[in-house]
BAVO-222034 format. One record per residue (C-alpha): residue number from 1; residue in three letters; chain; x, z, y. Coordinates in nm, 4 decimals, decimal comma. Layout:
SITE   seq   type   mol         px         pz         py
SITE   NUM    ALA     A          X          Z          Y
...
***
This chain:
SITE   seq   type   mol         px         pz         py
SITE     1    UNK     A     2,1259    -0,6444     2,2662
SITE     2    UNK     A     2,1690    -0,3717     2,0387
SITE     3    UNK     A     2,2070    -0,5167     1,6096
SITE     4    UNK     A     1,9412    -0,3823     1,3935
SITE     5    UNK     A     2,1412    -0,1433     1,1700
SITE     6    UNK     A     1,9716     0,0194     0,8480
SITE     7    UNK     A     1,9830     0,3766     1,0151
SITE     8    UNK     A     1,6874     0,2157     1,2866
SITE     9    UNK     A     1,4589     0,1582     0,9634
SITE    10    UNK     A     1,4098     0,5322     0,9726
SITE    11    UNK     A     1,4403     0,5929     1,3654
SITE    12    UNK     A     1,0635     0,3881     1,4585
SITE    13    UNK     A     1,3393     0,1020     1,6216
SITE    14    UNK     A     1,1142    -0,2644     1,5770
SITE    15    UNK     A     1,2735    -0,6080     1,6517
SITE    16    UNK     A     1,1110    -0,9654     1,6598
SITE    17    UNK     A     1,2415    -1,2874     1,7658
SITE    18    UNK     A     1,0528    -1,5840     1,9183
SITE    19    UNK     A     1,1872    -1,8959     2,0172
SITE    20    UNK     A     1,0637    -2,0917     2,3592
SITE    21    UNK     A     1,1594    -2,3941     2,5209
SITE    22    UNK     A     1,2818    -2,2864     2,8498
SITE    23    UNK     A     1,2277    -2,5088     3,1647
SITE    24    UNK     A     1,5667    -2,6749     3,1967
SITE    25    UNK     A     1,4775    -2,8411     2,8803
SITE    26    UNK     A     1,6979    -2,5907     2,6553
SITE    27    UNK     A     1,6155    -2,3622     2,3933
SITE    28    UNK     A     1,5638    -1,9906     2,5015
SITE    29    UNK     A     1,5706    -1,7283     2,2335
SITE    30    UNK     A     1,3724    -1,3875     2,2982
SITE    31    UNK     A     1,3892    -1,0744     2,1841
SITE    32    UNK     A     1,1407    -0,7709     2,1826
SITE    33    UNK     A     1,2753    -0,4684     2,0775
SITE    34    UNK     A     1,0505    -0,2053     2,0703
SITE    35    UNK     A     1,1604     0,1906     2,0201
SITE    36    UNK     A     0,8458     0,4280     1,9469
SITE    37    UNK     A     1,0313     0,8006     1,9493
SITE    38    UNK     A     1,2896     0,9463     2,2051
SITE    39    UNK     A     1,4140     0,9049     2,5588
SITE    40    UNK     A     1,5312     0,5640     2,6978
SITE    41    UNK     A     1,6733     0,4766     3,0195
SITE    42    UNK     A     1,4866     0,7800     3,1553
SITE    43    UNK     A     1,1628     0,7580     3,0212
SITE    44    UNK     A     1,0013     0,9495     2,7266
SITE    45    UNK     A     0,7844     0,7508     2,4258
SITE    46    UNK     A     0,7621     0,4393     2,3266
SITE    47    UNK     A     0,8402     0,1707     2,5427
SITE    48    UNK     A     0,9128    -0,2408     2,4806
SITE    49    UNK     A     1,2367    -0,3887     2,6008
SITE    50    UNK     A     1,2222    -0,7787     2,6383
SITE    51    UNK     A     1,5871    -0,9706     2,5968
SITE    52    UNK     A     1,6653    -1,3230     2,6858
SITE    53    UNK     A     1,9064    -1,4733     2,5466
SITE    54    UNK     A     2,0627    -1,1644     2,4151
SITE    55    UNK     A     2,0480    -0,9775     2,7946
SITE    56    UNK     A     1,7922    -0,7169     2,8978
SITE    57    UNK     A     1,5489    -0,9130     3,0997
SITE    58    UNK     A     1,2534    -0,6641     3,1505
SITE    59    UNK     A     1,0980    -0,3045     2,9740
SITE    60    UNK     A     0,7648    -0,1770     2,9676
SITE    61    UNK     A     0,5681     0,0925     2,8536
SITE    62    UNK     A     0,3040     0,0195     2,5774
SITE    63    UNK     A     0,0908    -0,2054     2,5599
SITE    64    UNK     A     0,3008    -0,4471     2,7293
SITE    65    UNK     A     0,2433    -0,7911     2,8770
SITE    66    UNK     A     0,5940    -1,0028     2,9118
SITE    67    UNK     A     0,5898    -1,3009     3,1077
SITE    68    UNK     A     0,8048    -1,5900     2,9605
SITE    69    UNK     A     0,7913    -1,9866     2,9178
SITE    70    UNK     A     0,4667    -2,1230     2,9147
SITE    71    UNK     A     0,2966    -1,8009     2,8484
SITE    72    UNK     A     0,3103    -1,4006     2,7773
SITE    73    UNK     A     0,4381    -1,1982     2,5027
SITE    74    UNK     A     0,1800    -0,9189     2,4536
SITE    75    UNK     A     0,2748    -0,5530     2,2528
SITE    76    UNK     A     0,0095    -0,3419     2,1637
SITE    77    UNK     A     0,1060    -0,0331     1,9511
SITE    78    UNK     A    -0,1173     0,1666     1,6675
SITE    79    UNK     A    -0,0449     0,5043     1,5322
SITE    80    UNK     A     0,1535     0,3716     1,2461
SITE    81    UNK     A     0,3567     0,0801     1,3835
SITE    82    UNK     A     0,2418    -0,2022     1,5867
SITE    83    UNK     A    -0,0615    -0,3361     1,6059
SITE    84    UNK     A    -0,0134    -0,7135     1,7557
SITE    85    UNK     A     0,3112    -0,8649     1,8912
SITE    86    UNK     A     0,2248    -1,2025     1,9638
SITE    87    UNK     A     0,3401    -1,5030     2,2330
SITE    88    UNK     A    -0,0383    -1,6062     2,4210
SITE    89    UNK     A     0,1309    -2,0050     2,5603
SITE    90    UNK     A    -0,1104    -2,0749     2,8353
SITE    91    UNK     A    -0,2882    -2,3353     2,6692
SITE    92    UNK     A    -0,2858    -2,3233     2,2640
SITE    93    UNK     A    -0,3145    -2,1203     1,9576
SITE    94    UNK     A    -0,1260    -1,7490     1,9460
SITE    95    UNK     A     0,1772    -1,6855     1,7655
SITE    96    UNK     A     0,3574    -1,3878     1,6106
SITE    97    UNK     A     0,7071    -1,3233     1,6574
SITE    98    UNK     A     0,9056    -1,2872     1,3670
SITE    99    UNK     A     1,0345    -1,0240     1,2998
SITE   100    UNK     A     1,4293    -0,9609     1,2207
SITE   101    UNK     A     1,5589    -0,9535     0,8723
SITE   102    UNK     A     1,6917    -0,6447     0,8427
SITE   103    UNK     A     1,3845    -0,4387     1,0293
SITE   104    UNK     A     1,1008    -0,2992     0,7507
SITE   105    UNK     A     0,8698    -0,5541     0,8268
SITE   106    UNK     A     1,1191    -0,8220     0,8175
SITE   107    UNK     A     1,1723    -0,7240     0,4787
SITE   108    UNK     A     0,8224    -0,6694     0,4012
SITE   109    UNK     A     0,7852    -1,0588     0,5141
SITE   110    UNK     A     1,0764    -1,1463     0,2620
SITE   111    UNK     A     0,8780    -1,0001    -0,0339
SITE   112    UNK     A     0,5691    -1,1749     0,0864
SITE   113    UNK     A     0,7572    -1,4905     0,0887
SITE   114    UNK     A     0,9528    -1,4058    -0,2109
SITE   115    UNK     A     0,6813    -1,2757    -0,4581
SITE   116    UNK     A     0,3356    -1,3808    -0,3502
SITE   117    UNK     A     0,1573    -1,2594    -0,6269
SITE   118    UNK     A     0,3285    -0,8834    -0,5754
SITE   119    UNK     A     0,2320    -0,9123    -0,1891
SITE   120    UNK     A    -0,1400    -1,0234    -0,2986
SITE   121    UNK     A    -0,1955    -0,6669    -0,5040
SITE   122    UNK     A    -0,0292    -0,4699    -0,2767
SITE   123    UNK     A    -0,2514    -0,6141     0,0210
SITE   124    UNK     A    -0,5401    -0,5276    -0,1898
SITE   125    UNK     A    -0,4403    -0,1992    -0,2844
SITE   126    UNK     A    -0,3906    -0,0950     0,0899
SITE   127    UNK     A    -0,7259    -0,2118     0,1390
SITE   128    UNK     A    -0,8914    -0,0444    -0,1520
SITE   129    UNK     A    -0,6983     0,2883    -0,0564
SITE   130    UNK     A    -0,8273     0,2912     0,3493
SITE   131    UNK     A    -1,1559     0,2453     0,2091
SITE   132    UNK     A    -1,1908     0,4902    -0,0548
SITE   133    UNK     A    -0,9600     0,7534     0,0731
SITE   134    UNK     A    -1,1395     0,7248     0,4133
SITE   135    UNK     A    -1,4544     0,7031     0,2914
SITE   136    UNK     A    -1,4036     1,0165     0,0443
SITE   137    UNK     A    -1,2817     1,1952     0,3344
SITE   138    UNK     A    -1,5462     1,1057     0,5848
SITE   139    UNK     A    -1,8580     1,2341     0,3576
SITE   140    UNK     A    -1,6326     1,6067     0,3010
SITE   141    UNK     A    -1,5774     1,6083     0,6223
SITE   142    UNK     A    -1,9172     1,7531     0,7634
SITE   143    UNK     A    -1,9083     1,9748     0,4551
SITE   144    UNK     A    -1,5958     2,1714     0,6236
SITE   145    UNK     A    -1,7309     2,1418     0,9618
SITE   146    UNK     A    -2,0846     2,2982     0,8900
SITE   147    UNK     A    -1,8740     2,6165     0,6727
SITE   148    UNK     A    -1,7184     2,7112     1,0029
SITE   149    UNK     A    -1,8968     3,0388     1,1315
SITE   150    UNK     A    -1,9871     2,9259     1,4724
SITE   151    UNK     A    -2,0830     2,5843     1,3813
SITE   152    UNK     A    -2,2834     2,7710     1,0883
SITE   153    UNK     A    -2,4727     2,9638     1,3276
SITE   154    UNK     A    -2,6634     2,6925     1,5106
SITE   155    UNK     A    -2,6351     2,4172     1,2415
SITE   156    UNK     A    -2,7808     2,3415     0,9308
SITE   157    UNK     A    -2,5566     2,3553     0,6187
SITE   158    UNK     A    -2,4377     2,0174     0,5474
SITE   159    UNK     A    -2,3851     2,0202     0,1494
SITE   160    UNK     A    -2,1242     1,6648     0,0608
SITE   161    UNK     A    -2,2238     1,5074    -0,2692
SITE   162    UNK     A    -1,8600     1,4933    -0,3428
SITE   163    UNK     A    -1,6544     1,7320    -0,3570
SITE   164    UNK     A    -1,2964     1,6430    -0,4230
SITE   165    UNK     A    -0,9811     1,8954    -0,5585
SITE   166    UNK     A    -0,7370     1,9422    -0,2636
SITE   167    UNK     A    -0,4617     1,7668    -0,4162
SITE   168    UNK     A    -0,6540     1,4686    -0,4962
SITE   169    UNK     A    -0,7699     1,4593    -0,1090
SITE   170    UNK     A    -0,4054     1,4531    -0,0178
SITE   171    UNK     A    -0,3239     1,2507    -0,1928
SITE   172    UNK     A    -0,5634     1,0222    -0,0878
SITE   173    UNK     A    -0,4903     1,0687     0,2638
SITE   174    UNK     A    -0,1229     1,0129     0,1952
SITE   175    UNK     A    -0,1933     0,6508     0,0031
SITE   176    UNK     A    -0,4280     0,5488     0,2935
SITE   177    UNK     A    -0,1428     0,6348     0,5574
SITE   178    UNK     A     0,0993     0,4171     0,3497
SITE   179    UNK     A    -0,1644     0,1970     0,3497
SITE   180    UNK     A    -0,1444     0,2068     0,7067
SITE   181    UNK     A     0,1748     0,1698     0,7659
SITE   182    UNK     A     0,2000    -0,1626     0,5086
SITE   183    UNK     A    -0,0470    -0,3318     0,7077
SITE   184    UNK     A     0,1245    -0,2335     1,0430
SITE   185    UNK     A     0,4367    -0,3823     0,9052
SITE   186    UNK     A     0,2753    -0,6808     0,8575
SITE   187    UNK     A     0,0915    -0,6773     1,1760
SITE   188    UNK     A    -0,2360    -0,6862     1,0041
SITE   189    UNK     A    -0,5441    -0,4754     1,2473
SITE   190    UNK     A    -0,8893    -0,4726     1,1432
SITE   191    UNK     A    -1,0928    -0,2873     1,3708
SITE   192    UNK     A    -1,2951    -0,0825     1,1333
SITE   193    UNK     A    -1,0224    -0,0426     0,8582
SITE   194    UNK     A    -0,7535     0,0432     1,0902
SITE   195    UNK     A    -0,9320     0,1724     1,3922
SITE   196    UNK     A    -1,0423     0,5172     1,1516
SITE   197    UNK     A    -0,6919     0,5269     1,0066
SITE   198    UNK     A    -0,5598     0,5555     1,3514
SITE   199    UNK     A    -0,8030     0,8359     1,4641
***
């Protein structure tokens, strides 16, 4: 298996780690690896490769369902990282992997460990940005629709009670994709929250 280098930070390149028990009575350490941009071993987008002990075991396109020990290791992706990445055993509570130390969400689980307090605010201030920039955005949004001449034609004009400078409603788009992307890298999904983000 392939090191996490700093340079994969940058290229969409996730790793987590998740020990198992294996059935000889031994440890077995796993790997998911999971590349989101590019071509790999023939295929195109983002796919999940599954190691075992440090040797390719198995691949799969996303979402992906590996069978291991005692249960299945289950990948789902979001449009700004991944959405789950947990180990389902076949009878007990699910897990998350952890993720590898040098990988951004590794080190976004070292500064939640590390200063609790920081991690607190900036949780809330992802939250508070999805919800406002989102929301902002959602009651312009039939404003700009209804202005467009065919639309216009067979639709009443819908006049927002808000109406926002264009560089404020970038900007707010821009802090609720960061917002996005902190709680991917923490492998936090709310359906609502995240489910607009991602359309």
């Amino acid at each position: 298996m392939q090191p996490f280098r700093w340079w994969h930070l940058v290229s969409g390149r996730k790793l987590f780690r998740l020990q198992l028990h294996g059935h000889e009575g031994g440890e077995v350490a796993y790997a998911v690896d999971v590349r989101h941009w590019g071509r790999q071993g023939g295929e195109d987008g983002a796919l999940a490769h599954l190691y075992r002990d440090g040797r390719h075991h198995a691949r799969s396109r996303l979402p992906a369902a590996f069978p291991v020990e005692g249960g299945t290791i289950e990948v789902v992706l979001s449009d700004f990282g991944l959405r789950r990445l947990h180990y389902l055993p076949d009878g007990g509570a699910e897990q998350q992997l952890v993720p590898d130390p040098g990988s951004a969400a590794g080190r976004r689980v070292r500064l939640e460990r590390e200063h609790p307090l920081l991690n607190r605010w900036i949780g809330v201030v992802s939250v508070v940005l999805l919800v406002v920039g989102i929301g902002l955005n959602v009651l312009q949004l039939p404003d700009h629709l209804s202005a467009i001449p065919p639309l216009a034609e067979h639709l009443a004009r819908f006049e927002s009670p808000i109406h926002l400078p264009l560089w404020l409603n970038i900007g707010l788009g821009a802090g609720a994709v960061l917002a996005s992307v902190d709680r991917a890298l923490r492998l936090r999904y709310h359906w609502l929250l995240d489910g607009i983000a991602n359309n």
